[in-house]
C-alpha positions, -999 to +999 in steps of 0.1 A: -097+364-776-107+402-775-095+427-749-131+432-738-140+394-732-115+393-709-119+425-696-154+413-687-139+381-675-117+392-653-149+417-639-170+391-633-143+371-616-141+399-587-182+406-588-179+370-576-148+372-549-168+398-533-205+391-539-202+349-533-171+341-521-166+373-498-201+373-482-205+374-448-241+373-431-232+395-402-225+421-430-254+420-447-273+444-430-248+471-431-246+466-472-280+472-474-277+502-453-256+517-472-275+513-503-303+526-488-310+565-496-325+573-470-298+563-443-274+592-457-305+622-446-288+626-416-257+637-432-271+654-457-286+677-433-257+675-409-236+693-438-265+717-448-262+731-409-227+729-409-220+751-442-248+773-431-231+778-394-193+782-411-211+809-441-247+811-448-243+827-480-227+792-487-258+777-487-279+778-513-246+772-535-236+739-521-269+726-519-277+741-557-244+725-566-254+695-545-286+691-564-274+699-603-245+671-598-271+646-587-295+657-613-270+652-640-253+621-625-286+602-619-302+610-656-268+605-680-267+574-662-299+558-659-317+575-685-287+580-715-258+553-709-273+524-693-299+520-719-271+527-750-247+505-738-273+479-723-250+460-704-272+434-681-272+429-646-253+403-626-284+388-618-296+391-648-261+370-670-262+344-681-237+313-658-240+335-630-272+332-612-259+302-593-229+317-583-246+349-571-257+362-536-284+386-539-298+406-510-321+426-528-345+426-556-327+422-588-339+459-603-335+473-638-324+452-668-292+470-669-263+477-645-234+503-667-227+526-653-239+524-616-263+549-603-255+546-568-218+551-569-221+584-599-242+601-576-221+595-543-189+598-562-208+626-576-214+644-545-183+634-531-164+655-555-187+684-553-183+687-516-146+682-515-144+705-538-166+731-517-147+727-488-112+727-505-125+764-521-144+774-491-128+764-457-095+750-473-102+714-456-092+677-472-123+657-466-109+627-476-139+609-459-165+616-485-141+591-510-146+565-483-182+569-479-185+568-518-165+539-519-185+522-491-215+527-512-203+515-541-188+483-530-223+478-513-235+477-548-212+449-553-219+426-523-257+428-526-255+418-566-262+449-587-235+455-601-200+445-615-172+467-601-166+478-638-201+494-636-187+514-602-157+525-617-177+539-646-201+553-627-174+569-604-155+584-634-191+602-647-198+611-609-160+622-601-159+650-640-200+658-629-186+669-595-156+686-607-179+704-636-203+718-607-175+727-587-165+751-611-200+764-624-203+774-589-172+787-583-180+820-594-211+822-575-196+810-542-170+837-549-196+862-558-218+858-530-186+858-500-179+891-512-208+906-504 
């Protein structure tokens, strides 16, 4: 027996503690909610008023920073890994699909890395980062809303939490990257 067979064992053995065995109907709604893009608007803008009110030339930074990490998160995953690695679905493997709960439609073929949870975890590091280098504050928060997110991706069935993890490690060095590309602009811009 190989390392990955049970590597992939032993991931599709917590897909189902959480997905089958851990669902809950009185959840359900709020997994889809957090799935859902367009529930997160409101903080998206809530943070775009509140860098502007703390430094407006902080602005167009974070918000270019904010943009290029989801940019490069969303295409190296969807477009570049999940198509070379072409890992399927849990809705989509075979001996699962009775042992599945699925809450929405099944989506693309593949499922490595997770979309969802690079471009959360992506953000997430991009805006602790900004608020580490520009206000010197923790916000620990964003690495629970990421994690929310991307064990929502989990309970509704579209993905295997090896496919978060992966996704969180591209999101987490895409976030990091822009942090520092932008660095020198933040920096730049507060001293004038």
């Amino acid at each position: 027996m190989d390392i990955w067979s049970t590597i992939s064992r032993a991931d599709q053995a917590l897909f189902s503690l959480i997905n089958y065995e851990g669902h809950s109907g009185y959840l359900d709604w709020l997994m889809l909610l957090l799935r859902e893009p367009y529930a997160w608007v409101p903080l998206y803008l809530f943070l775009m008023v509140l860098v502007f009110r703390q430094n407006p030339s902080a602005l167009l930074p974070f918000f270019t920073a904010s943009l290029l990490t989801v940019a490069v998160t969303d295409y190296t995953s969807a477009s570049i890994i999940k198509p070379f690695v072409a890992r399927l679905r849990p809705c989509y493997t075979a001996g699962l699909q009775e042992h599945i709960y699925v809450l929405t439609g099944c989506g693309g073929k593949y499922s490595f890395p997770s979309t969802h949870a690079s471009n959360h975890f992506g953000l997430a590091t991009c805006w602790y980062g900004f608020m580490r280098m520009t206000r010197n504050l923790r916000w620990n928060w964003v690495w629970i809303w990421a994690l929310a997110v991307g064990y929502a991706q989990i309970y509704v069935g579209k993905h295997f939490p090896l496919d978060i993890a992966a996704g969180a490690l591209l999101g987490v060095a895409t976030g990091a990257w822009t942090t520092l590309v932008f660095k020198g602009w933040f920096m730049k811009s507060a001293s004038r």
